[in-house]
N, C-alpha and C positions, 0 to 999 in steps of 0.2 A: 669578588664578593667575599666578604667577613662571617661569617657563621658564627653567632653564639650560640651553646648552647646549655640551657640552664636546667638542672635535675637533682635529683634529692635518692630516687634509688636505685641503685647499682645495679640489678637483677637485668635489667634491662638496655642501658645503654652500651653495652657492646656490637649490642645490634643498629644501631646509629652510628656509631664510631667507623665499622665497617663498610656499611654504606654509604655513609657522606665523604669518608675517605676513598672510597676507590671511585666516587664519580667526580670530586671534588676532592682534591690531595690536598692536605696543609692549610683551607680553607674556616677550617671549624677550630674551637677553642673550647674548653669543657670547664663547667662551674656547677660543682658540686655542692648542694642546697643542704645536703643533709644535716641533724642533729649532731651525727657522732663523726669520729676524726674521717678521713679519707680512707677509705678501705684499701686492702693493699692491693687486691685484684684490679681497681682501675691503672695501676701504674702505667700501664701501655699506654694508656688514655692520658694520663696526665694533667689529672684536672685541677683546677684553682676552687680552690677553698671559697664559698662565698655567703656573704654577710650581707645583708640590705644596709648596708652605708654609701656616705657621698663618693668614696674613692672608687667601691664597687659599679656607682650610678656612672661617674664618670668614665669609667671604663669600657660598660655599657655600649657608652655613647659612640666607641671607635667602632662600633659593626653594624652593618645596614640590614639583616636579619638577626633573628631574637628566633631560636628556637626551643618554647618550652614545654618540659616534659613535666606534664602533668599541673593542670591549674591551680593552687593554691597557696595558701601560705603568703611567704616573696612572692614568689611566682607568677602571684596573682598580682599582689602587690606594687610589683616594679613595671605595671603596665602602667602606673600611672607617666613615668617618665621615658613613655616611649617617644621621639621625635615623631614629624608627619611624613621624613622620608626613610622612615624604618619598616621594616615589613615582621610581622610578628607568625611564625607558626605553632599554634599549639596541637602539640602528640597529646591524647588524653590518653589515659590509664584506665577510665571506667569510674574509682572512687571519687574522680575529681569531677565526673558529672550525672553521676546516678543519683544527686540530690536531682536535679530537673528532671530526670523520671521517673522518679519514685519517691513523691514529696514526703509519703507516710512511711518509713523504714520498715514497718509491720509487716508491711506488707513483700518482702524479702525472704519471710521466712515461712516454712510448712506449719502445718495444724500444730500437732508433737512439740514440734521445733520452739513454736513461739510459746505454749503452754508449762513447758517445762525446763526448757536449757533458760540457763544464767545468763541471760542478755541482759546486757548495761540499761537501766534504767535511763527514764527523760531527768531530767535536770529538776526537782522540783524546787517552787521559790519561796520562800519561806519572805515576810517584812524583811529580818533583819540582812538576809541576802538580796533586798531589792536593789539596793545602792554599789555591792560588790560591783567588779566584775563579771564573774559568772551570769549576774543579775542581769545587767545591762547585757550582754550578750545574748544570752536566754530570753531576754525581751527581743531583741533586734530580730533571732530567726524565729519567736515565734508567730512574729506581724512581718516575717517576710524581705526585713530592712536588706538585713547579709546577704539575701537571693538577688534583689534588685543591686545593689551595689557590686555585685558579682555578672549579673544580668549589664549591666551597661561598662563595664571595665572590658566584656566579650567585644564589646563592640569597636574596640581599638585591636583586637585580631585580625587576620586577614585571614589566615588559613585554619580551618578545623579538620586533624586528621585521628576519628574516635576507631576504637579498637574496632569496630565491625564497620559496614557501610549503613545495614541497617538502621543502628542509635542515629545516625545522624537524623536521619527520618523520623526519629523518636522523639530527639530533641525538638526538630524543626515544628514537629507539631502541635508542641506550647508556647516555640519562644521564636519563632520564624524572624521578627525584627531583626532582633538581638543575634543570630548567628553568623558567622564568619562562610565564607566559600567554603566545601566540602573537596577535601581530596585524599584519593586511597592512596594513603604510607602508614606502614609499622615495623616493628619490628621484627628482625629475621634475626634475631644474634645467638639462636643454635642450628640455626637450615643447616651451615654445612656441616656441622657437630654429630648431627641427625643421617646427613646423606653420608658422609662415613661412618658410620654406625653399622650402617642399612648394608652398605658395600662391605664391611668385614664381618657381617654377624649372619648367620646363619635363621633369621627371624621364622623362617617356615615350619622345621622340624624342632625346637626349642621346648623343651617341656614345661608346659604352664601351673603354677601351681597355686596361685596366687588369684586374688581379686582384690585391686587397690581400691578405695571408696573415697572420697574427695579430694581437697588438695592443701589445705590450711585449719587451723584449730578456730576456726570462727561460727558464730551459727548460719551465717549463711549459704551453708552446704547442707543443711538440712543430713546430720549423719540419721538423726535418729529415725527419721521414717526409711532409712534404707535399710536401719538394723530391722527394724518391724516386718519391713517386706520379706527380706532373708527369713528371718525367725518362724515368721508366719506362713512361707510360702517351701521352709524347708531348704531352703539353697543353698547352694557349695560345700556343703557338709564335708567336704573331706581336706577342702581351700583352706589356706589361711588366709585371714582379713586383714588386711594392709591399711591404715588408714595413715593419709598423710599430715603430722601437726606438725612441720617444722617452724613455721611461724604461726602468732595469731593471739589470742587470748587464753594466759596460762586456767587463769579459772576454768573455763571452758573445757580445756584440754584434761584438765583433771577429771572435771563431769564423764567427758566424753568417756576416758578410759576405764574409767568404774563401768559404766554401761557398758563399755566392750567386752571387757573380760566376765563381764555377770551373762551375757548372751553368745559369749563364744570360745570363756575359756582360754589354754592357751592357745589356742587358736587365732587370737586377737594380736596381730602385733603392729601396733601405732609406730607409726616411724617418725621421729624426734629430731631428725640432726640434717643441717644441710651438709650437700655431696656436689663433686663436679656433678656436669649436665649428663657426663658418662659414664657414672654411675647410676645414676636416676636411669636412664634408658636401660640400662642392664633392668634396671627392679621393675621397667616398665614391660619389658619381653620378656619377662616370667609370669606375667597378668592373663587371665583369659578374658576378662573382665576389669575395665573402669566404669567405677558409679559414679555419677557426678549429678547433684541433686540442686546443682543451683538455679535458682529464679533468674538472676541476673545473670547478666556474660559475668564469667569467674574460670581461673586457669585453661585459657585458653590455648596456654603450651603444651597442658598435659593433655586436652583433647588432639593436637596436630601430633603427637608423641606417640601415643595410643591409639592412632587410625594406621598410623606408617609402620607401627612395631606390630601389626596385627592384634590386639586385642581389638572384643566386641565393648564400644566407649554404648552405655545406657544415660542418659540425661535426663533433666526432669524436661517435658514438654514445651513448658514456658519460656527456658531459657531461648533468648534472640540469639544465643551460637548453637544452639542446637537446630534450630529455624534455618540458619547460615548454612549450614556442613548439609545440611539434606537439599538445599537448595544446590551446593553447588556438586551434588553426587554422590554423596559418602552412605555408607550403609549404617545409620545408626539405631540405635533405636530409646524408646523412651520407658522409662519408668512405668508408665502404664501398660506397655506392650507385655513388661517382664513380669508385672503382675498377673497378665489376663494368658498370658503364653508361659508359665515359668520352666516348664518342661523344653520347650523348642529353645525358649534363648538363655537358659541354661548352658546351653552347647553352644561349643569356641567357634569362632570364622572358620569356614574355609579356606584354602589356598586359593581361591577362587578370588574368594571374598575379600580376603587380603590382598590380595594385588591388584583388587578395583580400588580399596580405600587406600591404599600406599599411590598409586597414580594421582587419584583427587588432590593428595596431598603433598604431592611433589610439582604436580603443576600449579598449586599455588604459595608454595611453601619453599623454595630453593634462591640462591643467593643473585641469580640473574635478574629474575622476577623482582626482588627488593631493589636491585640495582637503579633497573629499569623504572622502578616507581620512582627514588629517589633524583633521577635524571631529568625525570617529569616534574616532578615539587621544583626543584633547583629552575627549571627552565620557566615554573609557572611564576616564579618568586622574579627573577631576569627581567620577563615581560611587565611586570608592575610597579619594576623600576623609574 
């Protein structure tokens, strides 16, 4: 079996790499989608540069699966030149299909959120941009053209494996035709990062001083009704407030920070830069507390991060990964809880408490577990042959 696999951002494929390689050695081939050059952290990876051209399609053509990370773009694109005896699996990301569950974007965001933060306006079309680009494109998704065209290119996938098991269910329930088989694979590409982490660090006794608050400078983290909660509910007063923007919209991040520092002082300190995965863990076991206010599934590393390091992860209720983690054990709790309780969940886990949510998430979170998924896709991919 030939494995391609085709991707655009880095964050994530090492967690493929390692997988496909220890169940499948030498099998897989890596094509880097992205805008900017090759980053130098894939080196171990080794991936080919790629460009939607004939020499690209043609190349394509030497492997009997197509595994793409994350649908669009090319991506989407080079489904059209798939053969009938290819087999196609797409790893979704979340952004590449939370158009299909959430046709209105507004709907993403808190009250606060949408009334005030600088969200990117709609596109509006003036005559003389009827005829543009933008124009025509602005037409196409807002009669739905780009969805359907998106909607039936799914249709030449075989495998759909979306960040939760849940979405799939989400999706299936608008677009049922149109979907591909469901099957559970993602990415693991810091399990083991994490389980050595967990084995040299002392996570129990660690003095927390901190409370991180989302995970990117976007509004759909909803900071600002977390700062109103805090403000208004009096909380962590002695905490410093973490909030993570290392990627996202600098606009935004600007807003945000003005806000931070006018409701917490220095107290407020926005973290700006990316770091290994073990440094993040370090800043992650100094947390008593992760807020995370998103609607949608969003940083889902840093919720599995924050249950195993011992902080209390608070969510907003709606999110389908917060839905997830309480289904499958973990002690979490929700934005409304911290409202209506702020005295009780004010105070850190227990040791108790912690080594139920580090269990949850070691039994579904460690590198066998991925393996074993990955053995399964490979085996289900064999049989379709």
């Amino acid at each position: 079996m030939k494995i391609a696999h085709i991707f655009s951002d880095p964050k994530f494929i090492h967690g493929a790499y390692q997988s496909f390689d220890a169940v499948a050695p030498g099998a897989s081939t890596y094509f880097y989608d992205g805008e900017r050059d090759i980053p130098e952290s894939l080196d171990a990876i080794n991936p080919v540069k790629f460009e939607l051209n004939k020499e690209n399609i043609q190349r394509l053509a030497e492997f009997n699966v197509w595994v793409i990370h994350g649908l669009s773009g090319n991506r989407l694109k080079i489904l059209r030149y798939k053969k009938r005896h290819q087999r196609v699996v797409w790893v979704g990301l979340g952004y590449d299909y939370y158009d299909l569950i959430f046709p209105n974007r507004l709907d993403l965001f808190e009250e606060s959120t949408e009334a005030s933060a600088p969200i990117p306006k709609e596109y509006t079309l003036s005559f003389t941009k009827f005829f543009s680009f933008n124009g025509v494109k602005y037409i196409a998704m807002k009669f739905g053209i780009l969805k359907l065209r998106k909607l039936l290119k799914m249709r030449r996938v075989d495998i759909f494996c979306p960040v939760l098991n849940s979405e799939y269910e989400m999706v299936m329930s608008r677009y049922k035709p149109f979907l591909p088989k469901f099957m559970d694979w993602n990415y693991g590409s810091s399990s083991e990062i994490l389980m050595n982490f967990i084995a040299n660090s002392d996570t129990y006794s660690v003095q927390r001083t901190s409370v991180l608050i989302g995970n990117s400078a976007t509004p759909s983290n909803n900071h600002l009704e977390v700062f109103e909660l805090i403000n208004r509910r009096s909380l962590f007063s002695s905490f410093d407030i973490i909030v993570s923007l290392a990627y996202g919209d600098e606009e935004y991040k600007n807003w945000l920070n003005a806000i931070g520092q006018n409701y917490f002082g220095e107290r407020y300190k926005p973290f700006e830069r990316f770091v290994p995965v073990e440094d993040y863990l370090l800043l992650i076991s100094t947390c008593s507390h992760v807020i995370l206010n998103h609607r949608r599934q969003q940083a889902g590393a840093n919720v599995v991060f924050a249950l195993a390091l011992g902080a209390r992860v608070v969510m907003n209720s709606v999110s389908p990964l917060y839905k997830e983690w309480l289904e499958r054990g973990a002690l979490i709790n929700s934005l409304d809880e911290l409202e209506a309780e702020p005295d009780k969940l004010e105070l850190p886990l227990t040791q108790e408490e912690i080594s139920l949510n580090r269990k949850v998430v070691l039994d579904h979170f460690n590198p066998d577990v991925f393996k074993e998924k990955t053995r399964s896709l490979l085996e289900e991919l064999e049989f379709r042959e």
